[in-house]
Predicted model as a PDB file, atoms N, CA, C, CB and O in Angstrom, pLDDT in the B-factor column:
MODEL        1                                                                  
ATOM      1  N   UNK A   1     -19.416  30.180  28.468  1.00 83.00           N  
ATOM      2  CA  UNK A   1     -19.097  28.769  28.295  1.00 83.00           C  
ATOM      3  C   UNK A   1     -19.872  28.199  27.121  1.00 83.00           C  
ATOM      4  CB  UNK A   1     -19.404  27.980  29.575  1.00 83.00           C  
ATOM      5  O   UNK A   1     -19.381  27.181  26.632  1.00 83.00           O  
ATOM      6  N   UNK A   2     -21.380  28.823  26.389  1.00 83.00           N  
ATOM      7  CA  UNK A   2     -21.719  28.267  25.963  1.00 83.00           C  
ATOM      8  C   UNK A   2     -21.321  28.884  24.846  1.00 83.00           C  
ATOM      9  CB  UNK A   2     -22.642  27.936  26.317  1.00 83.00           C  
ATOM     10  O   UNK A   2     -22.138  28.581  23.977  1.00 83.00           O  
ATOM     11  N   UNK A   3     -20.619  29.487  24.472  1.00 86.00           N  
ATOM     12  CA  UNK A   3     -19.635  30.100  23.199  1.00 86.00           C  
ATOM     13  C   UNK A   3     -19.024  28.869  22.961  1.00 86.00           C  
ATOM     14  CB  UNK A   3     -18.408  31.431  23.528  1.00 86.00           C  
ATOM     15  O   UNK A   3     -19.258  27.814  22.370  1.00 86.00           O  
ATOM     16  N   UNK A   4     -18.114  29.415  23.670  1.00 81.00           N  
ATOM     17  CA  UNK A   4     -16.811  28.227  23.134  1.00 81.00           C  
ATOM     18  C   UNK A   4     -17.325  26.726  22.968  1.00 81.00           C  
ATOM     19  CB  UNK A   4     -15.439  28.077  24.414  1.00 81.00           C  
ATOM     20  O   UNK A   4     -16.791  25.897  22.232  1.00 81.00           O  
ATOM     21  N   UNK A   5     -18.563  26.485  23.851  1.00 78.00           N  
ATOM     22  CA  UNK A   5     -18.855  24.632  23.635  1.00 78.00           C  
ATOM     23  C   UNK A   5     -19.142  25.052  22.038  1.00 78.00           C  
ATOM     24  CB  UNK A   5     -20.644  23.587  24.757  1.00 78.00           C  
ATOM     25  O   UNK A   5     -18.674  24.196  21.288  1.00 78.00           O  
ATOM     26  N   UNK A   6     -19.623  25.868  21.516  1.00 81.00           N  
ATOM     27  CA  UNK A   6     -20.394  25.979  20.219  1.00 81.00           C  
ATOM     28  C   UNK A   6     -19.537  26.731  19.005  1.00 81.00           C  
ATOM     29  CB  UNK A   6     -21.785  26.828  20.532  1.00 81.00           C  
ATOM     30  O   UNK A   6     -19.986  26.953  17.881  1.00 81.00           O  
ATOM     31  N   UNK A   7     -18.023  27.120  19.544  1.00 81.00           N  
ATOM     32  CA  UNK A   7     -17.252  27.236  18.817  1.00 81.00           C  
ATOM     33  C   UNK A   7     -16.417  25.797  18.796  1.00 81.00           C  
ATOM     34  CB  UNK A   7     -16.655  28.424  19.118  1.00 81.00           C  
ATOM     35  O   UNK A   7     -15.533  25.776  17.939  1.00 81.00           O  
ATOM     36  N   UNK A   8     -16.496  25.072  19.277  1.00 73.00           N  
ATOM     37  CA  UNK A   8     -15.579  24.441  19.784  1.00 73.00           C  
ATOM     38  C   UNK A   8     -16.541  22.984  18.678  1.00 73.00           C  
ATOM     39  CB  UNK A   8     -15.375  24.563  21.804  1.00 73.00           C  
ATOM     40  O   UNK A   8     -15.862  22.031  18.294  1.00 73.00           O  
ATOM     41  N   UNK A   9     -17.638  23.030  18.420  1.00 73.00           N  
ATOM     42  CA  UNK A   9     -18.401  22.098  17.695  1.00 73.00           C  
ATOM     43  C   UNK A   9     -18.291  22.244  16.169  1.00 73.00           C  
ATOM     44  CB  UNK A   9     -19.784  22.215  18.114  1.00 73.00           C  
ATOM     45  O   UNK A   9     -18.252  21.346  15.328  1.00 73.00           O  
ATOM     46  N   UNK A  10     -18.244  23.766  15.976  1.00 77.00           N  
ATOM     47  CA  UNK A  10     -18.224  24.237  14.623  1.00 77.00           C  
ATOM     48  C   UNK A  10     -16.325  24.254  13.939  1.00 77.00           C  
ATOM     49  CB  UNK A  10     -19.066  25.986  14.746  1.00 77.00           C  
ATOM     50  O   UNK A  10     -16.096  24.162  12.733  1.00 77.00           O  
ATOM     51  N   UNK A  11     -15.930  24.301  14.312  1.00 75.00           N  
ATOM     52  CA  UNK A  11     -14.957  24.032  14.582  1.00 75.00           C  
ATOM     53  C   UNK A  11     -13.890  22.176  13.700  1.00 75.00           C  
ATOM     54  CB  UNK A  11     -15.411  24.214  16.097  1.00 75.00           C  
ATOM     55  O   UNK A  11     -13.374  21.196  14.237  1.00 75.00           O  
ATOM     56  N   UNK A  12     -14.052  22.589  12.301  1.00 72.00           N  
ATOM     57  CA  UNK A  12     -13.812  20.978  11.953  1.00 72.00           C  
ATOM     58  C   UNK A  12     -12.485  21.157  11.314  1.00 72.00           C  
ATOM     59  CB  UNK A  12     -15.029  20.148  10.829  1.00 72.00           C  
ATOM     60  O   UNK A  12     -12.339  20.555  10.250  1.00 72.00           O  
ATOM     61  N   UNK A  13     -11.500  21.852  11.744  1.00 72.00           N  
ATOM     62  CA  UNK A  13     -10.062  21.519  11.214  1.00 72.00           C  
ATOM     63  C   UNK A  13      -9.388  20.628  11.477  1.00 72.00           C  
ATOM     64  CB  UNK A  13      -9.284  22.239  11.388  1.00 72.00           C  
ATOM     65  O   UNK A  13      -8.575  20.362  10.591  1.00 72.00           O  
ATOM     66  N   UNK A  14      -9.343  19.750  12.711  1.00 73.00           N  
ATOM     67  CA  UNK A  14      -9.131  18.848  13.461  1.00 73.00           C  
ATOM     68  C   UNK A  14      -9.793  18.082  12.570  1.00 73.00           C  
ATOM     69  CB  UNK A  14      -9.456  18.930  14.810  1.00 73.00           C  
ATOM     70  O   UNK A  14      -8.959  17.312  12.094  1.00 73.00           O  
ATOM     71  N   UNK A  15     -11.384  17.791  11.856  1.00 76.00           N  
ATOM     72  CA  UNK A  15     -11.916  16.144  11.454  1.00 76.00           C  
ATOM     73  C   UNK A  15     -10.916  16.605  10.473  1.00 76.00           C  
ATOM     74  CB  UNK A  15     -13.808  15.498  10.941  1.00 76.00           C  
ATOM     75  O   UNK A  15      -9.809  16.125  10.719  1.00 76.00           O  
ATOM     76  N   UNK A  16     -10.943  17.422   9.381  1.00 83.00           N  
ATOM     77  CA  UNK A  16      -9.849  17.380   8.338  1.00 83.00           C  
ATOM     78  C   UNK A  16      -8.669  16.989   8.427  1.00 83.00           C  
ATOM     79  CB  UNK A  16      -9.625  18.341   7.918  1.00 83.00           C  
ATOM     80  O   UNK A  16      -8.156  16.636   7.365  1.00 83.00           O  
ATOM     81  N   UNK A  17      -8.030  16.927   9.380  1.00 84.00           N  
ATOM     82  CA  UNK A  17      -6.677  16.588   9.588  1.00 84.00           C  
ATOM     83  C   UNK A  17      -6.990  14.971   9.573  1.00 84.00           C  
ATOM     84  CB  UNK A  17      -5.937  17.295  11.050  1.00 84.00           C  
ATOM     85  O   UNK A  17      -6.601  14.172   8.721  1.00 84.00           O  
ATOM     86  N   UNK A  18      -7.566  14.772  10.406  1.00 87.00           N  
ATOM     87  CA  UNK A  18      -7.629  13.004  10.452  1.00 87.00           C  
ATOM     88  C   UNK A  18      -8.574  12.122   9.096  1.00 87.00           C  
ATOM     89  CB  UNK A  18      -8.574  12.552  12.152  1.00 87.00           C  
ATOM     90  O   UNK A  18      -8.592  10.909   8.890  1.00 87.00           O  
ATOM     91  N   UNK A  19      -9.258  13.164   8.367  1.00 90.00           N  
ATOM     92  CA  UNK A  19      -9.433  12.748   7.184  1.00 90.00           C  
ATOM     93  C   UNK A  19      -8.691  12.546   6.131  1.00 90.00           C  
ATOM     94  CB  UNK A  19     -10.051  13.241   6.881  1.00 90.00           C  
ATOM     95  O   UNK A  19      -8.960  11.694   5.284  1.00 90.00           O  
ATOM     96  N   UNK A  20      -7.425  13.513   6.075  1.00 92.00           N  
ATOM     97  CA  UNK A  20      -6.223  13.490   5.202  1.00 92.00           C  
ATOM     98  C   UNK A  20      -5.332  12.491   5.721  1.00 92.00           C  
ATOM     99  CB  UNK A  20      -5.508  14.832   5.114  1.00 92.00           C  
ATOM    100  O   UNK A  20      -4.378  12.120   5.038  1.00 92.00           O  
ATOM    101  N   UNK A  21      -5.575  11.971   6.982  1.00 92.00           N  
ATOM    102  CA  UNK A  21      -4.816  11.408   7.856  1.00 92.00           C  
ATOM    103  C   UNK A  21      -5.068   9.787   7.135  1.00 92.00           C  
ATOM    104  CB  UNK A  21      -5.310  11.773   9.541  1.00 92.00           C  
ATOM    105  O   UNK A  21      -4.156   8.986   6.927  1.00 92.00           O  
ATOM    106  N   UNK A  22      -6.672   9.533   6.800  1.00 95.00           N  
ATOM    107  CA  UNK A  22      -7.171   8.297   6.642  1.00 95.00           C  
ATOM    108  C   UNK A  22      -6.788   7.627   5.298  1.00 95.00           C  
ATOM    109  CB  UNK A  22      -8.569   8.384   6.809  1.00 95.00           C  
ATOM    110  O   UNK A  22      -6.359   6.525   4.959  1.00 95.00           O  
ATOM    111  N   UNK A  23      -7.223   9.078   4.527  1.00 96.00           N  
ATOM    112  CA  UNK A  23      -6.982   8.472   3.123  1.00 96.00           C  
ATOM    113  C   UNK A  23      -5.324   8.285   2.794  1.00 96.00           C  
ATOM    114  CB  UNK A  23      -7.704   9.538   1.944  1.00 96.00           C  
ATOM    115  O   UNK A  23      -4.902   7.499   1.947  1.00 96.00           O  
ATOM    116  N   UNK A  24      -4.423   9.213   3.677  1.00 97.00           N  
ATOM    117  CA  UNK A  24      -2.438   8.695   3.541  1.00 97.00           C  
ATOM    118  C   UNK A  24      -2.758   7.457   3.681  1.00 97.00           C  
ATOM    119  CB  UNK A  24      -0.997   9.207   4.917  1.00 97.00           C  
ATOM    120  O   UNK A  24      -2.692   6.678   2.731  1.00 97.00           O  
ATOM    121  N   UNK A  25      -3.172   7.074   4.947  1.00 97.00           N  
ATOM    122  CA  UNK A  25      -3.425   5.247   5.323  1.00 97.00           C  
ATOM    123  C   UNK A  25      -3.755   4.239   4.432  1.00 97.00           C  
ATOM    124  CB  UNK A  25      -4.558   4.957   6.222  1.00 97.00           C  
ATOM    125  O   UNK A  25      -3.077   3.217   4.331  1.00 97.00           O  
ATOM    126  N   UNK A  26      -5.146   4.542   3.520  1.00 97.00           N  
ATOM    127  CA  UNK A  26      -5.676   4.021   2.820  1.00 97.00           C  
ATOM    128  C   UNK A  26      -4.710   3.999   1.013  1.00 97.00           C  
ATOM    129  CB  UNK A  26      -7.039   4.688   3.099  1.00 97.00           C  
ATOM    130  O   UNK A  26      -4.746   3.055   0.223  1.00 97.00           O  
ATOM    131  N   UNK A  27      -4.152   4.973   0.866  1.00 98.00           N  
ATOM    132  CA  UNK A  27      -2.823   5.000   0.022  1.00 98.00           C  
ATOM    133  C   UNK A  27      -2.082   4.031   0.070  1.00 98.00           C  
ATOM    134  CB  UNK A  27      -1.993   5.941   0.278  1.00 98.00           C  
ATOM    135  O   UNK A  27      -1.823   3.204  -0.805  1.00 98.00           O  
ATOM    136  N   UNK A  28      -1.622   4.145   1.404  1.00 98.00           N  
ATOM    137  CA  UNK A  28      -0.133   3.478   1.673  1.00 98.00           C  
ATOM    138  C   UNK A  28      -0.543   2.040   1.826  1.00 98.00           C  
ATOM    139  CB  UNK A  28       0.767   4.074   3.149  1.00 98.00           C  
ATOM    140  O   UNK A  28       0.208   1.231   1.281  1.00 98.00           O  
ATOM    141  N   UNK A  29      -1.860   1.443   2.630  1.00 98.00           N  
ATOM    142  CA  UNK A  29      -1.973   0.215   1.858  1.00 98.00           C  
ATOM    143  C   UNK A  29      -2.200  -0.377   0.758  1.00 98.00           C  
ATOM    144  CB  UNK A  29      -2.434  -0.192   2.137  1.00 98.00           C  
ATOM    145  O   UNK A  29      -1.572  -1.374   0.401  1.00 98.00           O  
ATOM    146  N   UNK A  30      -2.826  -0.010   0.308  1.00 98.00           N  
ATOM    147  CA  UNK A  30      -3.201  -0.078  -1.148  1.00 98.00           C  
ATOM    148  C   UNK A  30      -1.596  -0.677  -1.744  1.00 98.00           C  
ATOM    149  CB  UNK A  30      -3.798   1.698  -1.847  1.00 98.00           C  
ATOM    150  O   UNK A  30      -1.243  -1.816  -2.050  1.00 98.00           O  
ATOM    151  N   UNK A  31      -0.711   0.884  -1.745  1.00 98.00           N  
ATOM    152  CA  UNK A  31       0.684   0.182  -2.548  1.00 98.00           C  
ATOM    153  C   UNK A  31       1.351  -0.818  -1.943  1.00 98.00           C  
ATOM    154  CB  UNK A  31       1.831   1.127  -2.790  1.00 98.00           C  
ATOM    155  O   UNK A  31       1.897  -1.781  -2.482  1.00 98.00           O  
ATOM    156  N   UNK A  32       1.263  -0.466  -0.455  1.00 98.00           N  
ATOM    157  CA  UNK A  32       2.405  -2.101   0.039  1.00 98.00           C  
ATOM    158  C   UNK A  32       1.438  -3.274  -0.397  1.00 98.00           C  
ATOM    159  CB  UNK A  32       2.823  -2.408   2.258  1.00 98.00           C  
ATOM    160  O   UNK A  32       2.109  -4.303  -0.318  1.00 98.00           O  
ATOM    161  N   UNK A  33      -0.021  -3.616  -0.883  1.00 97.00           N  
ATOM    162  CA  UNK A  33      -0.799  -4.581  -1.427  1.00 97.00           C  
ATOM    163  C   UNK A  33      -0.495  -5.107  -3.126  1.00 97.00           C  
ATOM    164  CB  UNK A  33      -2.193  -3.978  -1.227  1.00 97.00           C  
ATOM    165  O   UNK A  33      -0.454  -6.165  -3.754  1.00 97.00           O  
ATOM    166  N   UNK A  34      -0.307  -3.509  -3.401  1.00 97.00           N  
ATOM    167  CA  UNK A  34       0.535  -3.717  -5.107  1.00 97.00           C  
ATOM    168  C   UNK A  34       2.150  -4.412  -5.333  1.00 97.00           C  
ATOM    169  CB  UNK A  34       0.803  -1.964  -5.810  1.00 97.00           C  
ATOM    170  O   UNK A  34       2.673  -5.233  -6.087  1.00 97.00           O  
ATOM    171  N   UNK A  35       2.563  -3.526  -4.174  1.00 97.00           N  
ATOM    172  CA  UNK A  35       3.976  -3.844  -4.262  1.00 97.00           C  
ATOM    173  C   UNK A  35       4.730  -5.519  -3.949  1.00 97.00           C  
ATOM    174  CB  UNK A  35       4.514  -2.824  -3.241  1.00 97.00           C  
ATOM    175  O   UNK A  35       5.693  -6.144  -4.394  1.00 97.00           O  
ATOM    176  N   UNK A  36       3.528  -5.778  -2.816  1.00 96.00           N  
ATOM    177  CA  UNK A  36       3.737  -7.214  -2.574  1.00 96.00           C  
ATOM    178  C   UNK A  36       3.176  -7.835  -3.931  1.00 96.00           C  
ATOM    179  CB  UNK A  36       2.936  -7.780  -1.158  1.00 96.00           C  
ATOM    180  O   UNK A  36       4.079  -7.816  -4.768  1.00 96.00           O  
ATOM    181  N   UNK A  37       2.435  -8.177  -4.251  1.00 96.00           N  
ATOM    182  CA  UNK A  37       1.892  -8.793  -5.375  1.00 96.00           C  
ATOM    183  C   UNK A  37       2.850  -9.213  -6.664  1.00 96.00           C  
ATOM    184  CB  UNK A  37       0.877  -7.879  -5.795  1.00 96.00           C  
ATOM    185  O   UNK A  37       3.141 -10.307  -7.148  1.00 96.00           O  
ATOM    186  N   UNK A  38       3.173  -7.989  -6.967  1.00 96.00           N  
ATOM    187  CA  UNK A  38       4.117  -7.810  -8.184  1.00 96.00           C  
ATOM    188  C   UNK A  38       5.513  -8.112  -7.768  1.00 96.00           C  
ATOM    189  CB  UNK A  38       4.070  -6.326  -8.789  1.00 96.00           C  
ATOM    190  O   UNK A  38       6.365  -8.170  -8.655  1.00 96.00           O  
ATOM    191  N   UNK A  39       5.980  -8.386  -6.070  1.00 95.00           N  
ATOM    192  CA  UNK A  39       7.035  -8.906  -6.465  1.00 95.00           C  
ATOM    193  C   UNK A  39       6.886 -10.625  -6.047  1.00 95.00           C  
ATOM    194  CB  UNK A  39       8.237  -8.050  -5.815  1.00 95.00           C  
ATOM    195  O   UNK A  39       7.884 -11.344  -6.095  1.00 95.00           O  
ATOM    196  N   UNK A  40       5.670 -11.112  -5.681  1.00 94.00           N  
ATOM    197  CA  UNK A  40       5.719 -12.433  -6.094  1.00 94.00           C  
ATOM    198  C   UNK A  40       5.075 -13.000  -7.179  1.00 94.00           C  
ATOM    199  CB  UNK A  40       5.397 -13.063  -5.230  1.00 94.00           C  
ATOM    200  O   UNK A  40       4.854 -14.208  -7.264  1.00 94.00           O  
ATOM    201  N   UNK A  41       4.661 -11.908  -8.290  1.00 95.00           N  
ATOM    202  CA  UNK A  41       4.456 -12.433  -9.625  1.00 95.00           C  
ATOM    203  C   UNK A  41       5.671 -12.361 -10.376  1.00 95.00           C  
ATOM    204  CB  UNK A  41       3.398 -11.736 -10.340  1.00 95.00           C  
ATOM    205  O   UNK A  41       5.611 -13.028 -11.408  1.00 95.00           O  
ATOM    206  N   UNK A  42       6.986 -11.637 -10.149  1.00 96.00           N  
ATOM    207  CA  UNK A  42       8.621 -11.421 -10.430  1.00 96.00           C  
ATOM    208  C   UNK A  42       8.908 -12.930  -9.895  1.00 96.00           C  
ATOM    209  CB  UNK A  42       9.574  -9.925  -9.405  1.00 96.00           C  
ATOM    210  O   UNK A  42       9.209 -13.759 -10.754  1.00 96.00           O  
ATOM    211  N   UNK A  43       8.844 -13.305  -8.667  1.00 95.00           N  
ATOM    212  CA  UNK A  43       9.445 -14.427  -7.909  1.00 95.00           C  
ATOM    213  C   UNK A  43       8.701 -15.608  -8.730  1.00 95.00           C  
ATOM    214  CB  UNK A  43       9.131 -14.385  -6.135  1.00 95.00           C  
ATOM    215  O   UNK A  43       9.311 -16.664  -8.895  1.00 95.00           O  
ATOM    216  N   UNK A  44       8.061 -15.530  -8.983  1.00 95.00           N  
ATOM    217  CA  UNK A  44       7.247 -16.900 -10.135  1.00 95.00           C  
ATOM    218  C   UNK A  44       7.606 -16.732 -11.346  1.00 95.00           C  
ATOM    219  CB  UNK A  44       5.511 -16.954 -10.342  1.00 95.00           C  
ATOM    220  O   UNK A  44       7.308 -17.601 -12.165  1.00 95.00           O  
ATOM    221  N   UNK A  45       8.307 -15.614 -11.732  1.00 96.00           N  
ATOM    222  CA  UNK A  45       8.505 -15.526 -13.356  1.00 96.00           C  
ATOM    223  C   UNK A  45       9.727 -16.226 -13.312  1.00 96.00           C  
ATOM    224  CB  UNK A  45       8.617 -13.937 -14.158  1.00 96.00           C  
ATOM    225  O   UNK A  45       9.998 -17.277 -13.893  1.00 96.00           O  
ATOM    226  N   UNK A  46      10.548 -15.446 -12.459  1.00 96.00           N  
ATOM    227  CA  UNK A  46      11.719 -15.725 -12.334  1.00 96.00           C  
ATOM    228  C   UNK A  46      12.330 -17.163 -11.980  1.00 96.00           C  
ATOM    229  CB  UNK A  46      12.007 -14.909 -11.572  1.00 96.00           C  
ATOM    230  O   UNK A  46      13.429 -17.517 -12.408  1.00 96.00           O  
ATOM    231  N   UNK A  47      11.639 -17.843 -11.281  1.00 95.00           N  
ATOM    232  CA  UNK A  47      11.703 -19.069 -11.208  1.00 95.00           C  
ATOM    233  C   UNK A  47      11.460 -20.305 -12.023  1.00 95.00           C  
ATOM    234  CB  UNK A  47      11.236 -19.117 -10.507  1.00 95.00           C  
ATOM    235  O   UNK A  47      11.891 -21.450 -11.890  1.00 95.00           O  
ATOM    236  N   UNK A  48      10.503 -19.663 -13.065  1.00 96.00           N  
ATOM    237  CA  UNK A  48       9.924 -20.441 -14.224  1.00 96.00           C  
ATOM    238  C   UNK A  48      11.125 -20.451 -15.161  1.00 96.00           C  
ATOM    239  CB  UNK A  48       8.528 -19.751 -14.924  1.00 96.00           C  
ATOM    240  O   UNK A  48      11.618 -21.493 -15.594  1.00 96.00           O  
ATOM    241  N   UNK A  49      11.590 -19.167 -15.464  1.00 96.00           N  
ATOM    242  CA  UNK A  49      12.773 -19.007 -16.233  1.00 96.00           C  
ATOM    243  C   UNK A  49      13.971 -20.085 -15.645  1.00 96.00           C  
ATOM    244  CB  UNK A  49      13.226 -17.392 -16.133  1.00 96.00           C  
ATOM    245  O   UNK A  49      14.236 -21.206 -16.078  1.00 96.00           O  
ATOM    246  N   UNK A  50      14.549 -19.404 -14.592  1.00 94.00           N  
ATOM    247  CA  UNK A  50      15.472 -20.670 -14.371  1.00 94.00           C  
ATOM    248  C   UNK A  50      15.038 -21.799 -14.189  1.00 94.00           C  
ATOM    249  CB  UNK A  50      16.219 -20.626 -13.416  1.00 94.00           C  
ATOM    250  O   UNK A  50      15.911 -22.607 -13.874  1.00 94.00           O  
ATOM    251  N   UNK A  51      13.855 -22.254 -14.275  1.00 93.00           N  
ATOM    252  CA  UNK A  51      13.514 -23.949 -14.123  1.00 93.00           C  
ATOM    253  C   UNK A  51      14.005 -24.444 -16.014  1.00 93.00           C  
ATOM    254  CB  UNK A  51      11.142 -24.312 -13.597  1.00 93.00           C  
ATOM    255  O   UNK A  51      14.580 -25.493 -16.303  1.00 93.00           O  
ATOM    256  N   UNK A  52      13.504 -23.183 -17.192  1.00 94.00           N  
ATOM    257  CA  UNK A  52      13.466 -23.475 -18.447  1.00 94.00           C  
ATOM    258  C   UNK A  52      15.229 -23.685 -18.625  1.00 94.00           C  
ATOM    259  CB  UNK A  52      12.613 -22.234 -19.368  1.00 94.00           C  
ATOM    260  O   UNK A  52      15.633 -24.756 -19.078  1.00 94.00           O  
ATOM    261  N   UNK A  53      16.284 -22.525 -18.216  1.00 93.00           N  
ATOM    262  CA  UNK A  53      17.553 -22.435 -18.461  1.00 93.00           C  
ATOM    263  C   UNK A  53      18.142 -24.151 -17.713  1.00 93.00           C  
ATOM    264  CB  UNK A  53      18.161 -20.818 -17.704  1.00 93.00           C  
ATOM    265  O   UNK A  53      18.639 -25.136 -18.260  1.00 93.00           O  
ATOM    266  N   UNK A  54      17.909 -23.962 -16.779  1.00 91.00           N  
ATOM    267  CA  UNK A  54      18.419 -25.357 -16.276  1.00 91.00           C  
ATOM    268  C   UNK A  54      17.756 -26.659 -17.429  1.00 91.00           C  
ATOM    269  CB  UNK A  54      17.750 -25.594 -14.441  1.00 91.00           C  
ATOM    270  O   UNK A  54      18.624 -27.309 -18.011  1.00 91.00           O  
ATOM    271  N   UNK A  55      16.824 -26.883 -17.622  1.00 90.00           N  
ATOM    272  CA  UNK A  55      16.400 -27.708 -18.556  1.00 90.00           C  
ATOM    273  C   UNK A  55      17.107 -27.684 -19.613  1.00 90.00           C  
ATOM    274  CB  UNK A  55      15.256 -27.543 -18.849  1.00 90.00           C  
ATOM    275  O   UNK A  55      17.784 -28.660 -19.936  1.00 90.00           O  
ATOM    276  N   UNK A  56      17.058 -26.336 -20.473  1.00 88.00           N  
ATOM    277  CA  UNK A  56      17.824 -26.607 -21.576  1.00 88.00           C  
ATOM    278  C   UNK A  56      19.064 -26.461 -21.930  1.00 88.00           C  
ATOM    279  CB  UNK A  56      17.439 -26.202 -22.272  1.00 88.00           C  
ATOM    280  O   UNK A  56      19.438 -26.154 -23.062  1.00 88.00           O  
ATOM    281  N   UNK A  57      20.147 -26.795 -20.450  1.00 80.00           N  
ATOM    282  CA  UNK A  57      21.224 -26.365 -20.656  1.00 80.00           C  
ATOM    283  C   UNK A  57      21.695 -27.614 -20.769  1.00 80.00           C  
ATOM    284  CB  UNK A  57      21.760 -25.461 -19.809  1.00 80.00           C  
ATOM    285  O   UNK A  57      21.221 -28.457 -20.008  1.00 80.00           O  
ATOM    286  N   UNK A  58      22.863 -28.066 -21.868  1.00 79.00           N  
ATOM    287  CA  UNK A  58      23.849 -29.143 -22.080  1.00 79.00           C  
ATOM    288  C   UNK A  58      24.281 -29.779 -20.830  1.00 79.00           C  
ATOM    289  CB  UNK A  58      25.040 -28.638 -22.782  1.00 79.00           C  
ATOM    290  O   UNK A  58      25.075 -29.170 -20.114  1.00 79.00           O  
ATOM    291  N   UNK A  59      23.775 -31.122 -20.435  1.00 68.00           N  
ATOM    292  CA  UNK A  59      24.648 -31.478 -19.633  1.00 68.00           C  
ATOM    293  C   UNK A  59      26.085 -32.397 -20.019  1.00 68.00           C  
ATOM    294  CB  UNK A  59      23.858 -32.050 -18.799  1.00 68.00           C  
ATOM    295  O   UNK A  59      26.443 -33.338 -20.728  1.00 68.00           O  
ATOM    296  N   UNK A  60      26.755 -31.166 -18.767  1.00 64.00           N  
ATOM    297  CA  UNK A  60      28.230 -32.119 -18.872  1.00 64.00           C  
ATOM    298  C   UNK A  60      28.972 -33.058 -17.932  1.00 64.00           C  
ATOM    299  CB  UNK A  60      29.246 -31.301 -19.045  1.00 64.00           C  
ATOM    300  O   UNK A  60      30.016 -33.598 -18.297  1.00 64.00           O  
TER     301      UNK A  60                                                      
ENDMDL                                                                          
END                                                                             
């Protein structure tokens, strides 16, 4: 029994898995943090623009 408790300690393929596990996590927020960002710096561009087109369009 006291094998295996002491194989069973040495034994770190399992922390690796949940270490590769952490940093996917830490990835994937990161971009949904980029991805949001940049599309409400699009949604402010874009809005600025059509505020300018409406302004300088001829009214009829």
């Amino acid at each position: 029994m006291k094998k295996v408790l002491a194989r069973f300690v040495k034994d770190e393929s399992g922390a690796t898995a949940i270490e590769y596990g952490l940093i996917a996590a830490g990835i994937a927020v990161a971009i949904i943090v980029a991805v949001n960002q940049v599309g409400t710096d699009l949604g402010g561009l874009f809005g600025r623009i059509s505020g300018r087109l409406t302004a300088a369009a001829p009214a009829t």
